[in-house]
TITILUM-333672 format. One line per 4 residues: number of its first residue (from 1); for each residue z, x, y negated of C-alpha. Coordinates in steps of 0.5 Angstrom, whole numbers, plus 500, padded with zeros to 3 digits. Layout:
TITILUM-333672
NUM> Z,X,Y; ... $
***
This chain:
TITILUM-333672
1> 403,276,494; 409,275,488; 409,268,486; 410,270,478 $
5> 403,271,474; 404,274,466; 398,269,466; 395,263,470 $
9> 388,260,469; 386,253,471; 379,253,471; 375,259,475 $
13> 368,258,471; 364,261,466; 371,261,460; 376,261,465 $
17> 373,267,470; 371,270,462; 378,270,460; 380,274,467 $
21> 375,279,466; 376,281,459; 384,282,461; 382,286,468 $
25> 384,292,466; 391,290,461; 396,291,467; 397,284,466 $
29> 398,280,474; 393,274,473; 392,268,477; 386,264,477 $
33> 386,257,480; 379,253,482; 378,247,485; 372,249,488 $
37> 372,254,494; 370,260,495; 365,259,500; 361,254,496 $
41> 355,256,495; 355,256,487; 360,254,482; 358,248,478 $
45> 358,252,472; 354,258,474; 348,253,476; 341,253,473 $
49> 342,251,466; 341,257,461; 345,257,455; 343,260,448 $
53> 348,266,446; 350,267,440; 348,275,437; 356,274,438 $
57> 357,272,444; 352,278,447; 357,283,443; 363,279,447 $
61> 360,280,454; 358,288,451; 364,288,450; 367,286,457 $
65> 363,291,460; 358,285,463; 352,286,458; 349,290,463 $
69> 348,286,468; 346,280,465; 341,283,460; 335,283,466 $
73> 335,275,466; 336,275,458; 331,272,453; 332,274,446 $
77> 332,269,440; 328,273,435; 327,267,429; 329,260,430 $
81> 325,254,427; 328,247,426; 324,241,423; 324,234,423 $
85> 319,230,426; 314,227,423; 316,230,415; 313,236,412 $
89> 320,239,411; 322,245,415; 327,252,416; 326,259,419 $
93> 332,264,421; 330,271,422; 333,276,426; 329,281,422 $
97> 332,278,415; 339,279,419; 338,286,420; 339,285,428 $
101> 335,286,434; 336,278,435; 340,272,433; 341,271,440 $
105> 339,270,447; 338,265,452; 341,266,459; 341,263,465 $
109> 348,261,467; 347,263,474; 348,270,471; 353,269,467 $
113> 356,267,473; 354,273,478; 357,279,473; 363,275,472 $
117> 364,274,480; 362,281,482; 367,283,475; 372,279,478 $
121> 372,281,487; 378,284,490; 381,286,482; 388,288,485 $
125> 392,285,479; 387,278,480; 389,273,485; 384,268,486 $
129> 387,260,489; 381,257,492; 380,251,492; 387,250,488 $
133> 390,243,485; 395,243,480; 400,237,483; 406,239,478 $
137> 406,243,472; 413,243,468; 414,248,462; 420,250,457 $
141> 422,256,453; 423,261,459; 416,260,463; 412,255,467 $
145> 413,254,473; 406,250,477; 406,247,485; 399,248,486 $
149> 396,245,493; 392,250,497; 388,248,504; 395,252,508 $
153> 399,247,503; 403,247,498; 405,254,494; 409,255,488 $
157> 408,259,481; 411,261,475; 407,264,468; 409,267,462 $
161> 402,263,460; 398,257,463; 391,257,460; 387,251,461 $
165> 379,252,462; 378,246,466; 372,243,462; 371,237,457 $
169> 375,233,462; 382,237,463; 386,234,468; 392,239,464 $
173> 390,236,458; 390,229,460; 397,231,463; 400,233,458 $
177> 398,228,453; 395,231,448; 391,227,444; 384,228,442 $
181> 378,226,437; 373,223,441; 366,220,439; 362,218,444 $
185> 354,219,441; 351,214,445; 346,219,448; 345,224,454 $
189> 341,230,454; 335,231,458; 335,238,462; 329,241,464 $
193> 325,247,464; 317,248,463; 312,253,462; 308,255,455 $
197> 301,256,458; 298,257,452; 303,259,447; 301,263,441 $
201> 304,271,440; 307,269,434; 312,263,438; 314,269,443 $
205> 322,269,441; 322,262,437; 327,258,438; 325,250,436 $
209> 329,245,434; 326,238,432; 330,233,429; 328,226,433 $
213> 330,218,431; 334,219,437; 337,226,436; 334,233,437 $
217> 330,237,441; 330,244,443; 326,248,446; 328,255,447 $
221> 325,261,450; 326,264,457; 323,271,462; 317,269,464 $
225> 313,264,459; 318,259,461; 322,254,455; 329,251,457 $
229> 328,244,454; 334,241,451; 332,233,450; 337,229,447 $
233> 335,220,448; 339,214,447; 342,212,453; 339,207,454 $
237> 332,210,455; 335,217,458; 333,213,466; 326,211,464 $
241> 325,219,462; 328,222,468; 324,217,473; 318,220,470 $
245> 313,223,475; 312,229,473; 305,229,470; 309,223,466 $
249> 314,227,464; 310,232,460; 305,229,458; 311,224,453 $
253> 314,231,452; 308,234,449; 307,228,444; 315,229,441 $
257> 314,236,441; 307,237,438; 302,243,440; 305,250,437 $
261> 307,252,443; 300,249,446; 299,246,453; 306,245,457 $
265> 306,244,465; 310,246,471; 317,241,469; 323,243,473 $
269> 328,238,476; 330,234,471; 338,232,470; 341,229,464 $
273> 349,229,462; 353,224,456; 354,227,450; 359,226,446 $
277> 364,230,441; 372,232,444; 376,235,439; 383,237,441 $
281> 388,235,436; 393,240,439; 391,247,442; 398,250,445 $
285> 404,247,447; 410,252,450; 407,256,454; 400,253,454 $
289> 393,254,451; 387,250,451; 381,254,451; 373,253,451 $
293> 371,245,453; 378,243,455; 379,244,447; 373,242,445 $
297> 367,239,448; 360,238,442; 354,235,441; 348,241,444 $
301> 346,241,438; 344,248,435; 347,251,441; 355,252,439 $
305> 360,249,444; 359,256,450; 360,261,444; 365,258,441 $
309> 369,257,449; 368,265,449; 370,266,441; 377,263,444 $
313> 377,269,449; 376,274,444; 381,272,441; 386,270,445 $
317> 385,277,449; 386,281,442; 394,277,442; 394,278,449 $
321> 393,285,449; 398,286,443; 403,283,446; 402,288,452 $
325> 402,294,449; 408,292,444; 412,289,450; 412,282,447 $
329> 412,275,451; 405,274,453; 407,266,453; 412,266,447 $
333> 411,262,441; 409,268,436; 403,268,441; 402,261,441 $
337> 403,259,433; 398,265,431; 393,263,437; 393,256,434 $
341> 392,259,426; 386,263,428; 382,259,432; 384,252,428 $
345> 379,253,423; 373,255,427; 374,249,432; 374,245,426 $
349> 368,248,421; 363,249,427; 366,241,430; 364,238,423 $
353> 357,243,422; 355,240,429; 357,233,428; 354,233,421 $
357> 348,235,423; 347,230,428; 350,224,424; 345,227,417 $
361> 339,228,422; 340,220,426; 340,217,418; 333,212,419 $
365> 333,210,411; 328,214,407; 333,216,401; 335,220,408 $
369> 329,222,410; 327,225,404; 335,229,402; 334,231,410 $
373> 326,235,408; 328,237,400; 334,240,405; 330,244,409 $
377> 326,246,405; 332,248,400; 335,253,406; 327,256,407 $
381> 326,258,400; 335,260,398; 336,267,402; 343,268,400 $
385> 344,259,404; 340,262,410; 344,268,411; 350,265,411 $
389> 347,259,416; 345,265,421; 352,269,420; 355,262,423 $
393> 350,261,429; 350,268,430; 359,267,430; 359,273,425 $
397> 363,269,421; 370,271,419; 374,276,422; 373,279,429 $
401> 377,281,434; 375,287,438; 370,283,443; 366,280,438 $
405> 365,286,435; 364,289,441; 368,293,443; 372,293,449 $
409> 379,289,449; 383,295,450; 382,303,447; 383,309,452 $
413> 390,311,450; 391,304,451; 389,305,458; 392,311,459 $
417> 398,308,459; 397,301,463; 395,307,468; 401,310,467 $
421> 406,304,467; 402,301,473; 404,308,477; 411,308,475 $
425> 412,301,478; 414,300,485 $
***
């Protein structure tokens, strides 16, 4: 096994193991590095959660070849409805106004999970290092050179390129000390899923989104007449909902929520994590990119923290196929300075939509109040307003690169000739 990757990523989970799967027919040698074992019997991050893909992001997976395997266990998301609890004021978006099948999907990360994984299992040019520590990461113009600890001991690497994707408490970047935007929001979100018993077939595909004095809660449809219940609460409060029994539990949802989608029941497990808003200042150094969490971590709101770590795949990928294909240094500062410029001003734009939202919508001042529902029903009543809105939810905004249109990373001349150059080397 050489010890040299063109491309090293730390953090095997849902952006990481996407990054590796997006680039396992480039020719390039990759190394993944995942502090769980592969014996565990499941990945922190392909557990139980659903996640809301964006129309975007279903085109990245499409595009990586896993859709197909994914779709069985995907709802679509076919309007979205957003209001403001106790006020008149409310917003629709609309896959049919959009011309598409479906603004997007919500999907259990589990799925996500197992296409990756199997995408992934005895790839000749991928290498797993599990469970893996990083104990020394040393970086200069020439390469970066990794001492990874390994349940047979210590063993030394070096890489054109160190990705990190080890999540919103990146040890790689705390290591390097990149400094960050850090906003703690004072709340958690609530995690659980329940059952639409008596939901109308005009809700069938709605999404909801309900603005609450302590922030929003969403309810998202899933297979099966369930809904992925997404609850944001004051910490202080967040213990005394997640020790409700679960008769308990439903019964004070229902009164936050209301009726439209009729009688909820079956609560699952609930759990709840921090929120708060991490924006990395820095995305690259020599021979280092951040991508996914390890970048940006955002309040759950409107669902875009996942689809914007897989916006960071897509193009990461394009440069990473460009620099193959013309013989460039995968690692090298043109790489480095054009990832940085194109990914910059979405990570901003989509950092500041969520942030604002929640900082417009936790306003308790009439005067806000009534802004926030003229606001509401503005965007319901202004086409050009709410297309453009969708276009951002949906990540279709800008420019794409090859997997956010859906297309594979690479074209077949390109393959042609990675299968050539792989049989001419010894």
């Amino acid at each position: 096994m050489s010890n040299h990757y063109d491309l090293v990523i730390v953090g095997g989970g849902l952006v990481g193991g996407s990054l590796a799967c997006a680039l396992r027919d480039t020719g390039l040698r990759i190394a993944i590095i995942e502090k769980v074992p592969a014996s565990a019997a499941i990945q922190p991050s392909y557990d139980e959660r659903v996640i809301a893909l964006s129309h975007g992001s279903r085109r990245i997976f499409t595009g990586m070849g896993l859709w197909s395997a994914i779709a069985p266990e995907a709802e679509p998301i076919r309007r979205i409805h957003i209001s403001d609890r106790g006020h008149a004021g409310f917003a629709h978006l609309s896959a049919e106004e959009e011309g598409v099948d479906s603004l997007g999907e919500v999907v259990p990360a589990r799925a996500m999970g197992a296409a990756i994984e199997q995408a992934l299992a005895e790839h000749p040019r991928i290498d797993w290092l599990r469970p893996g520590r990083i104990v020394a990461l040393n970086l200069n113009a020439e390469q970066a050179r990794l001492e990874v600890m390994l349940p047979d001991g210590h063993r030394s690497l070096s890489a054109s390129l160190v990705v990190a994707a080890d999540g919103g408490d990146s040890s790689l970047r705390e290591r390097l000390g990149i400094p960050l935007r850090d906003r703690d929001y004072g709340q958690q979100a609530i995690i659980s899923t329940v059952l639409a018993e008596q939901a109308p077939a005009r809700t069938r595909g709605t999404a909801f989104e309900r603005f609450t004095r302590s922030g929003p809660l969403a309810m998202l449809p899933m297979t099966q007449g369930r809904y992925s219940v997404v609850w944001t609460a004051w910490e202080r409060e967040a213990p005394g909902i997640l020790a409700l029994d679960d008769q308990a539990f439903v019964a004070r949802l229902q009164q936050r929520f209301g009726q439209r989608l009729g009688r909820l029941t079956q609560p699952a497990r609930r759990f709840a994590y921090p929120l708060r808003l991490r924006l990395a200042r820095q995305i690259t150094r020599e021979r280092f990119a951040l991508i996914g969490n390890a970048a940006h971590t955002l309040h759950p709101v409107a669902g875009q923290g996942f689809n914007l770590g897989l916006r960071d795949v897509a193009e990461l990928t394009d440069l990473l196929v460009e620099a193959q294909s013309t013989a460039a240094d995968p690692g090298g500062v043109a790489l480095l300075k054009a990832y940085q410029r194109r990914r910059r001003a979405d990570h901003l734009a989509t950092a500041g939509l969520t942030d604002g939202l929640v900082r417009l919508f936790g306003l308790p001042c009439p005067h806000a109040q009534l802004g926030r529902n003229l606001g509401l029903v503005g965007l319901d009543l202004l086409p050009p307003l709410r297309h453009r809105l969708a276009r951002r939810f949906m990540g279709l905004e800008g420019r794409l690169p090859r997997l956010a249109r859906g297309l594979p990373p690479v074209s077949s001349a390109f393959l042609r000739w990675a299968d050539s150059s792989s049989e001419e080397t010894p």
